[in-house]
KEKE-3310 file (N, C-alpha, C; in steps of 0.2 Angstrom, whole numbers, plus 5000, padded with zeros to 4 digits):
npx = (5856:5858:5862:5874:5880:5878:5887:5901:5902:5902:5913:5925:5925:5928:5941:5949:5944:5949:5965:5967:5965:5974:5987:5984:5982:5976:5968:5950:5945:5940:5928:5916:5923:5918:5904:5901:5910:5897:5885:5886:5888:5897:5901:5908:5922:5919:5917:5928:5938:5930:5932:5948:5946:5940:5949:5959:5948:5938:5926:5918:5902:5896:5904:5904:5891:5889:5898:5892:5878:5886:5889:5877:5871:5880:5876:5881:5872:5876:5888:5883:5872:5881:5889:5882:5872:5884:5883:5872:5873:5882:5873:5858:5847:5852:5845:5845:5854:5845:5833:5841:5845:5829:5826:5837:5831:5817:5821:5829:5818:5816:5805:5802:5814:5816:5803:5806:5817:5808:5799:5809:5813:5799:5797:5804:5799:5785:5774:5781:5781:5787:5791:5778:5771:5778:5776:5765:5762:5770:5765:5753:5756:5762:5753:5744:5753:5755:5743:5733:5731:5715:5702:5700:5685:5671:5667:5652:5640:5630:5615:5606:5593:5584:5594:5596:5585:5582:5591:5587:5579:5564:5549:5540:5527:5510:5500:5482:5472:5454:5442:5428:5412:5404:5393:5396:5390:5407:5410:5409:5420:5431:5422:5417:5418:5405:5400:5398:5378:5370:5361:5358:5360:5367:5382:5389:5381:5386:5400:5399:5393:5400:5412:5409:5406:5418:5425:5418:5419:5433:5433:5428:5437:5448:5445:5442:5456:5460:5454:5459:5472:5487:5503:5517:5529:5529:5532:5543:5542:5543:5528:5522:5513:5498:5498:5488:5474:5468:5470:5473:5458:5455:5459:5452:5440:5438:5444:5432:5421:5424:5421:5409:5401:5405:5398:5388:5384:5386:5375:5366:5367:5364:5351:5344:5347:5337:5326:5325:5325:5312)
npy = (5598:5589:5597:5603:5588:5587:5599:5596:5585:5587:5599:5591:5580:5592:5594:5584:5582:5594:5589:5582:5586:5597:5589:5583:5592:5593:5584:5578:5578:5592:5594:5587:5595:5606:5605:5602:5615:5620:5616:5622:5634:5640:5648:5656:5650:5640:5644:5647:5635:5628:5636:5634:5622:5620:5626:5616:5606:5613:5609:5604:5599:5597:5604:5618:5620:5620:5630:5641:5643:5643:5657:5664:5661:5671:5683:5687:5688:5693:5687:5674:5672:5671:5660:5648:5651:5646:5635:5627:5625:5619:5606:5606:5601:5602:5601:5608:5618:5625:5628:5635:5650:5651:5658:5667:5675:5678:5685:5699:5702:5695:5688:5680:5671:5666:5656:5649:5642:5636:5626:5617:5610:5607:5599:5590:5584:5584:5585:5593:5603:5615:5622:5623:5630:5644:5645:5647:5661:5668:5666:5673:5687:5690:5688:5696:5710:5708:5711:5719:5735:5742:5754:5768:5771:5784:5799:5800:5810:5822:5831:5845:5848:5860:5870:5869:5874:5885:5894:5891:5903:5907:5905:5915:5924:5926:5937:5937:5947:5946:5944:5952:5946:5938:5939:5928:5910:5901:5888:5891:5889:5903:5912:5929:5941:5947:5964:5966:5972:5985:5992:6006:6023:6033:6038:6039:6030:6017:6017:6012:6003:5993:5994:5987:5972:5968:5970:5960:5948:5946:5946:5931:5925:5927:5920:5907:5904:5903:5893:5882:5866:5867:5870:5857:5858:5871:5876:5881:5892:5910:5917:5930:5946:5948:5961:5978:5979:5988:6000:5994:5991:6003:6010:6002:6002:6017:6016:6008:6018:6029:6020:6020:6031:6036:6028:6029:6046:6042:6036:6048:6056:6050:6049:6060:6063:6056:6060:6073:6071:6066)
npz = (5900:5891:5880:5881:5883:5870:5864:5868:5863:5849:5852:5854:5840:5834:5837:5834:5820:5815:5818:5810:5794:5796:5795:5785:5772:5761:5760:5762:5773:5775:5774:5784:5795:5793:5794:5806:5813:5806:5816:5827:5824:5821:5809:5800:5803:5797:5784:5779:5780:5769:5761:5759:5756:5741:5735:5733:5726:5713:5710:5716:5722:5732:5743:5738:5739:5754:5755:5750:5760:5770:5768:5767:5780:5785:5783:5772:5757:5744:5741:5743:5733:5722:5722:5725:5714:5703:5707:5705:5692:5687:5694:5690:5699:5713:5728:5739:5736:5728:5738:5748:5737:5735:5746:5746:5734:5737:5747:5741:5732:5721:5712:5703:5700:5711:5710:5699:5705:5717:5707:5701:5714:5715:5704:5707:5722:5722:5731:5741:5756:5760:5746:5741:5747:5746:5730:5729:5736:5731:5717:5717:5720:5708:5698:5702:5697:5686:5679:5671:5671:5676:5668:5676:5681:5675:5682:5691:5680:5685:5685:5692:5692:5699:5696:5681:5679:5685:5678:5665:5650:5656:5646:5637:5641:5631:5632:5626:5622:5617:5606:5600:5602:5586:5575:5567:5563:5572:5567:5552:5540:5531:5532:5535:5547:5556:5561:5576:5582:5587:5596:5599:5593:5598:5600:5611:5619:5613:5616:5628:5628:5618:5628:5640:5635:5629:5639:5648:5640:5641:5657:5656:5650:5659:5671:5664:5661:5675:5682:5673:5673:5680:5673:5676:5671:5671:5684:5693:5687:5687:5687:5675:5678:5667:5654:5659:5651:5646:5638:5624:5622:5624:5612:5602:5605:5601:5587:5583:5586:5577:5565:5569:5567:5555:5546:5550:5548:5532:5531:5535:5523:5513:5517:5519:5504:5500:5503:5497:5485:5481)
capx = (5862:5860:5863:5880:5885:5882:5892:5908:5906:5906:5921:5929:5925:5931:5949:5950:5944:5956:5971:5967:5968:5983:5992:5985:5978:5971:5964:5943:5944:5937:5920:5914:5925:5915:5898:5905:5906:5888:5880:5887:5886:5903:5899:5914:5927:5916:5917:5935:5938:5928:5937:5953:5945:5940:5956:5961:5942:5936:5922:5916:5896:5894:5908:5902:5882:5890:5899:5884:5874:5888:5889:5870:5870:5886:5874:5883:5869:5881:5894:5882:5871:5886:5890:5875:5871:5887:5884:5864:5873:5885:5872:5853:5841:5852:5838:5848:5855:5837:5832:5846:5841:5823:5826:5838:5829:5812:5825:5830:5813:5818:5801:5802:5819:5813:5797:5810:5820:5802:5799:5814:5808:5792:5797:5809:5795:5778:5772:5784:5776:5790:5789:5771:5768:5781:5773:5756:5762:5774:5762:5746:5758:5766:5747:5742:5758:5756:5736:5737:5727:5708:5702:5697:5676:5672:5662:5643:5637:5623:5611:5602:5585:5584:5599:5594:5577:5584:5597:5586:5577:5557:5547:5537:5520:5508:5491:5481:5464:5449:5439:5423:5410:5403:5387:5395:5396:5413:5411:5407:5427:5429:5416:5417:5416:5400:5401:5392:5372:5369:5355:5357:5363:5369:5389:5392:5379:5388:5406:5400:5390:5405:5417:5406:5406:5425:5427:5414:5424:5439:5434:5427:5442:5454:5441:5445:5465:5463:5454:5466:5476:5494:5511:5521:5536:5533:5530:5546:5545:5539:5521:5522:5508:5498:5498:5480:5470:5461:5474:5469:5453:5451:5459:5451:5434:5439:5442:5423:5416:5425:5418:5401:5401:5404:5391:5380:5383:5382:5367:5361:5367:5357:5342:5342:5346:5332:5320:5327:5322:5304)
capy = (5593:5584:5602:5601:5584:5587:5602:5593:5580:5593:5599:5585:5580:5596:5595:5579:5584:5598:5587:5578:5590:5600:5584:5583:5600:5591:5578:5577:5580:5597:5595:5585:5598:5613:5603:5603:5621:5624:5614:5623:5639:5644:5650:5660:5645:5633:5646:5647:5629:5627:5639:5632:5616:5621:5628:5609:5603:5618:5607:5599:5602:5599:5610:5625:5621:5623:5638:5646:5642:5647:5664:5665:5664:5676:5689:5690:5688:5693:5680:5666:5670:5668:5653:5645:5650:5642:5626:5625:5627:5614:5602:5609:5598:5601:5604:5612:5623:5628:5631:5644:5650:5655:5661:5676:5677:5680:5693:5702:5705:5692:5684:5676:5669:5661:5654:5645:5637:5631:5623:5614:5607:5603:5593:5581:5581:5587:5587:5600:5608:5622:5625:5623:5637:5648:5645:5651:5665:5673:5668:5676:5693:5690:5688:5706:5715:5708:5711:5726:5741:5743:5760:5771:5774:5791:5801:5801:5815:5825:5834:5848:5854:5865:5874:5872:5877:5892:5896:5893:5910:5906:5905:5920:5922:5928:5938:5940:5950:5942:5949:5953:5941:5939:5937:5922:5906:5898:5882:5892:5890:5907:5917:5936:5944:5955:5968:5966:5974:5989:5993:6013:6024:6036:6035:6037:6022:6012:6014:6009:5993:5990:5991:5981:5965:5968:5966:5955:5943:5949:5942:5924:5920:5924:5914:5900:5901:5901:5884:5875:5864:5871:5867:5857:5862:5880:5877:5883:5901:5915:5922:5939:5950:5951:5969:5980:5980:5994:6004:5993:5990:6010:6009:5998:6006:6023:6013:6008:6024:6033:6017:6018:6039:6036:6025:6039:6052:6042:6035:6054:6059:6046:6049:6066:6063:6051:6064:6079:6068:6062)
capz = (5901:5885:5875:5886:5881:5860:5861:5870:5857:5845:5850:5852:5834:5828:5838:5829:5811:5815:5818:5803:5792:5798:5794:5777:5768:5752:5762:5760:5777:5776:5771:5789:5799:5790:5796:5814:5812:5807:5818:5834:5824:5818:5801:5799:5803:5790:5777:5781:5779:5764:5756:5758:5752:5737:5731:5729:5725:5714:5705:5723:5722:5740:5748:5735:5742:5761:5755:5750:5766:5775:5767:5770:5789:5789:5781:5766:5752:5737:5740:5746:5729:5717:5721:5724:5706:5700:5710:5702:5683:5687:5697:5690:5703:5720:5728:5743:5734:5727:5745:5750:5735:5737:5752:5743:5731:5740:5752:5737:5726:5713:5713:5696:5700:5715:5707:5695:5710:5717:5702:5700:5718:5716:5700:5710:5725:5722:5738:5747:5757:5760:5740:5739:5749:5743:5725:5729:5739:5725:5710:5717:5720:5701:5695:5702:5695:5676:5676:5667:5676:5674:5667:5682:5680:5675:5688:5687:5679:5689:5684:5696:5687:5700:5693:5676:5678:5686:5671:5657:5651:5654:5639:5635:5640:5629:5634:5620:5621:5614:5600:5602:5600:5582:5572:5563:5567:5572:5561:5545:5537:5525:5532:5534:5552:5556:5568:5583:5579:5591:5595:5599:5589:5604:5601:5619:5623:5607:5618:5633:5628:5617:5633:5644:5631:5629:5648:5652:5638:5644:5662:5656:5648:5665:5674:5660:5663:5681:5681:5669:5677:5681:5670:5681:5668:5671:5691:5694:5681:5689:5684:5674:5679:5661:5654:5657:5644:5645:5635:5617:5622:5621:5604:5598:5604:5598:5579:5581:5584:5570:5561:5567:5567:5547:5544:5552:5541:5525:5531:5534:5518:5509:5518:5515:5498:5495:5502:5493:5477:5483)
cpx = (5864:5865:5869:5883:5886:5887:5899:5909:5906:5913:5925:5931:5928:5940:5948:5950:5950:5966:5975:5971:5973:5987:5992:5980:5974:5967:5953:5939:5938:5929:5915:5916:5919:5908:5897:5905:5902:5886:5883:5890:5893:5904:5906:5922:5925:5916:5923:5938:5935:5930:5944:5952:5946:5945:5960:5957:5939:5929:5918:5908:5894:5897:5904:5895:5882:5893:5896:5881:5877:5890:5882:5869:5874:5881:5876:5879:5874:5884:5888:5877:5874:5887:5886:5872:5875:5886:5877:5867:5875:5881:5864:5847:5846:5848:5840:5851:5849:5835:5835:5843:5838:5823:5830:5837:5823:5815:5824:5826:5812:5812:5801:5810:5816:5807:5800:5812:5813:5800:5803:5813:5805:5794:5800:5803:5788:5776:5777:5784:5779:5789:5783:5769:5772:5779:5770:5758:5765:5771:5756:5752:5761:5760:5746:5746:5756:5750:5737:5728:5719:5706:5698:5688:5677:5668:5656:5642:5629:5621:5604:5598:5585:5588:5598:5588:5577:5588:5595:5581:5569:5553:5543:5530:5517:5499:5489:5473:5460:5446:5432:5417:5406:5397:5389:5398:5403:5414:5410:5414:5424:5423:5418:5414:5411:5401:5394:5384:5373:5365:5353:5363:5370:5378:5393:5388:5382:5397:5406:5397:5397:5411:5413:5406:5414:5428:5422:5418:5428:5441:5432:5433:5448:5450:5444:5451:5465:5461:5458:5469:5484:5498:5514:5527:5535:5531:5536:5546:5540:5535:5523:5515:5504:5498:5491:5480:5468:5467:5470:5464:5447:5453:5455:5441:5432:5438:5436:5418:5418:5420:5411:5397:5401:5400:5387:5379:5383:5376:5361:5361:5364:5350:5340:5343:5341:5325:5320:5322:5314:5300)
cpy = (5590:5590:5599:5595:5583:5592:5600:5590:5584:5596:5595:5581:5584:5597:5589:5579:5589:5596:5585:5583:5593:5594:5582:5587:5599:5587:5582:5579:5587:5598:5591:5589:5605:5610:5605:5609:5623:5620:5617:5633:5646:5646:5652:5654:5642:5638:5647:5640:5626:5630:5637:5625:5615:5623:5618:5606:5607:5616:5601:5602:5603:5601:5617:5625:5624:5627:5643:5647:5647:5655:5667:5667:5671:5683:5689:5686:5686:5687:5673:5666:5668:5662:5648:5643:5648:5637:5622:5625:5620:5608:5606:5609:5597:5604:5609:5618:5627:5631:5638:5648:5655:5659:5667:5678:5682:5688:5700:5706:5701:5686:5678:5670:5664:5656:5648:5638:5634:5624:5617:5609:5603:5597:5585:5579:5585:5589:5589:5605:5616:5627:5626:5630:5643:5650:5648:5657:5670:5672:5672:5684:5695:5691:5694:5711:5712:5711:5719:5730:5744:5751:5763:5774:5780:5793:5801:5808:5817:5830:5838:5851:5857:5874:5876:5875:5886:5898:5896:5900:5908:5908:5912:5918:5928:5929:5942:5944:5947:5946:5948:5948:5942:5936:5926:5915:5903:5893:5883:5894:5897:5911:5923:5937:5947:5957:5968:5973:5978:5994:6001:6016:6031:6034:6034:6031:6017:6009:6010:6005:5989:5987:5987:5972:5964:5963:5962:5947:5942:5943:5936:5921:5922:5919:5906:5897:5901:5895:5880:5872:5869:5865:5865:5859:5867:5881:5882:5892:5904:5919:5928:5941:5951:5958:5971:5981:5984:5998:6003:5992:5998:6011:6007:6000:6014:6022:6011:6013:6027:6027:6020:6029:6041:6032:6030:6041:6050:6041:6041:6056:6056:6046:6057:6067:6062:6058:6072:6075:6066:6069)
cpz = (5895:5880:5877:5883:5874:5860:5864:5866:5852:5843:5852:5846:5831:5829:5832:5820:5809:5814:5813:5798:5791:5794:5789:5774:5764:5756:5763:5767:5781:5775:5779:5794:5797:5794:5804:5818:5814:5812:5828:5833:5822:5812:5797:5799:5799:5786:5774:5778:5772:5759:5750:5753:5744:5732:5728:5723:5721:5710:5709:5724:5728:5743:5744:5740:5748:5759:5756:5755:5771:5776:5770:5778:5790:5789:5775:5759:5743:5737:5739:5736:5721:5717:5721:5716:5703:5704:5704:5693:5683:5689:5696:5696:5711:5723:5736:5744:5731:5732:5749:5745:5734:5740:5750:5739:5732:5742:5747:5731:5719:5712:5708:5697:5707:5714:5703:5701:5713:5713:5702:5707:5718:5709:5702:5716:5727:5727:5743:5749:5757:5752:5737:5740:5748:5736:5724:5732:5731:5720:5712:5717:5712:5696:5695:5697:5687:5674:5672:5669:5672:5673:5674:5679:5680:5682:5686:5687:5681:5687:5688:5693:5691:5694:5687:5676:5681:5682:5668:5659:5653:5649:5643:5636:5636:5630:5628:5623:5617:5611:5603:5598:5593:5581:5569:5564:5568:5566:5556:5542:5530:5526:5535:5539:5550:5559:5571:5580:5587:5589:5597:5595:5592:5604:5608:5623:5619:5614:5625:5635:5625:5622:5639:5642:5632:5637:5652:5648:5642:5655:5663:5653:5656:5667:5670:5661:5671:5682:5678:5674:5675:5678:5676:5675:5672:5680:5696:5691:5683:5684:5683:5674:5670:5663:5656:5652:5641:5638:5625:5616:5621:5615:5599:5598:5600:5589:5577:5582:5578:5566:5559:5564:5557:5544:5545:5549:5535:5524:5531:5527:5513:5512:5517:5506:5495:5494:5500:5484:5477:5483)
residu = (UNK:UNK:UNK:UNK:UNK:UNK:UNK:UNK:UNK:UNK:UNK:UNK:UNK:UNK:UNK:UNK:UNK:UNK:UNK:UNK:UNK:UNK:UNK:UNK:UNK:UNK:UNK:UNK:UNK:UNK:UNK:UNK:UNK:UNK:UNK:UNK:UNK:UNK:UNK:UNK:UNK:UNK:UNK:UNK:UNK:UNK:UNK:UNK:UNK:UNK:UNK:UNK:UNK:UNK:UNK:UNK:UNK:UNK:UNK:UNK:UNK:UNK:UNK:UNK:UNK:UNK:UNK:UNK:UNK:UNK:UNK:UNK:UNK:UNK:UNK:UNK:UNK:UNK:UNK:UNK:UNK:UNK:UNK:UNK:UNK:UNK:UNK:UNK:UNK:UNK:UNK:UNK:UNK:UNK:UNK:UNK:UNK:UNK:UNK:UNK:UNK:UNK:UNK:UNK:UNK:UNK:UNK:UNK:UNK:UNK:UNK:UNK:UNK:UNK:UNK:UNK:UNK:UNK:UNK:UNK:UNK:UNK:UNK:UNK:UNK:UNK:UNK:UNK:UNK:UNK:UNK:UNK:UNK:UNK:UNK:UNK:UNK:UNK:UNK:UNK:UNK:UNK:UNK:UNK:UNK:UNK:UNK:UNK:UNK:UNK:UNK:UNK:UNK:UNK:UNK:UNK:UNK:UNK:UNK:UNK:UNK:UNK:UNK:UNK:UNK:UNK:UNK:UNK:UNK:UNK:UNK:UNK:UNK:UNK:UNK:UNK:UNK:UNK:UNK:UNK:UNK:UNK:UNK:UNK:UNK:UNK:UNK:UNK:UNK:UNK:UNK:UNK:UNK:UNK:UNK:UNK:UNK:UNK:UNK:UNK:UNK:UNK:UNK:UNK:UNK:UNK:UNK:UNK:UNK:UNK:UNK:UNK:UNK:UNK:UNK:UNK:UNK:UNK:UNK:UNK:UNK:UNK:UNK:UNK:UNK:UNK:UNK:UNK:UNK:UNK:UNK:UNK:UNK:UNK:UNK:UNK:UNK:UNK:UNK:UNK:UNK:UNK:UNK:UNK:UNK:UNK:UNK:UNK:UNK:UNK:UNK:UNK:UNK:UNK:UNK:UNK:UNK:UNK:UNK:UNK:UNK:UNK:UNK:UNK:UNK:UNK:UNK:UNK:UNK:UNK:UNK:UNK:UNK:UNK:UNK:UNK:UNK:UNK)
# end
């Protein structure tokens, strides 16, 4: 019921502002009539009216303010922020015009342009909460966009030993043969191998005392590498079978009979010499 009786006064207020007018065109009239309008939603008649006004009035900072407003309700952005921004050159701190304003500048993306109108605000009243919070909102998004863009982390580099350990070539094993053991001792640096003393002279019992020590060495030193403790480096590198031995181990017997077979017959040939002379 109340709504009901503001809007009869309303228009009743507005016949009469109406009448007014009509009866004098310049008359100042038009700036209460425009009001009368908005407040019962007529945007388009108060923008109408202000128009007109201002063709007498064209430096009137409060009809241009309602012009703007009134362009703003209608939708029309464009118009409402030209004027507007000629009202704030002419008149810097109306703070009502700041208000429309923000609000198309915000619409529009014009953060920094808005931030300004805030400003201009808060200078006249600190504490306004509508600009307060506007402030905070658009410097925290103004903040982000200037920060200048952090280098993206490279990726972490990994490293699968598997892989490598499967790609590299594995070292080289070396199976050596062991010599045969000697008269003289280790610790004497500079000293002159003997060959092993054998006690028959029997070439076929020399080869098969010699190949018996060979591979009686031969199997105290596997015995040795298989107790070692294991490479874990080479845990992953597939064991090569050593080679058999037997092969240089008969060369190398064979090189000692020819030796000892030439000892012999000098030996006979000086014994038969001595006793040819005796």
């Amino acid at each position: 019921m109340a709504h009901n009786q503001n809007a009869a006064e309303s228009a009743l207020e507005i016949d009469r502002l109406a009448t007014q007018l009509a009866k004098d065109p310049q008359s100042k009239v038009f700036m209460p009539l425009a009001e009368e309008y908005g407040k019962v939603g007529m945007w388009q008649e108060a923008a109408a009216v202000l128009e007109d006004g201002l063709k007498f009035y064209p430096g009137f900072i409060t009809a241009m303010v309602a012009l703007g407003r009134a362009y703003d309700h209608m939708g029309q952005a464009t118009k409402a922020k030209a004027i507007l921004e000629e009202s704030v050159k002419l008149s810097p701190e109306n703070l009502r015009a700041h208000r429309t304003l923000i609000k198309i500048y915000t619409g529009q993306g014009l953060n920094e342009s808005a931030l300004q109108s805030c400003a201009v605000i808060l200078a006249v009243n600190p504490r306004d909460e509508e600009a307060l919070s506007v402030q905070s909102a658009l410097g925290g998004l103004l903040k982000q966009k200037k920060e200048p863009g952090r280098p993206k982390p490279a990726d972490p580099v990994e490293f699968n030993l598997s892989t490598q350990k499967a790609t590299a070539s594995p070292a080289p094993v070396e199976f050596k043969v062991p010599a045969p053991e000697t008269s003289t001792p280790p610790d004497r640096p500079g000293s002159t191998p003997v060959e092993p003393e054998i006690a028959s002279t029997n070439p076929l019992n020399v080869a098969t005392e010699l190949m018996e020590t060979t591979l009686h060495n031969h199997d105290q030193r596997g015995e040795q590498l298989a107790d070692a403790e294991p490479d874990p480096q080479a845990a992953d590198t597939e064991a090569m079978p050593p080679p058999l031995p037997h092969a240089g181990v008969v060369a190398q017997m064979e090189a000692w009979l020819r030796t000892i077979e030439s000892r012999r017959r000098d030996r006979d040939n000086v014994n038969e010499s001595d006793h040819k002379t005796s």
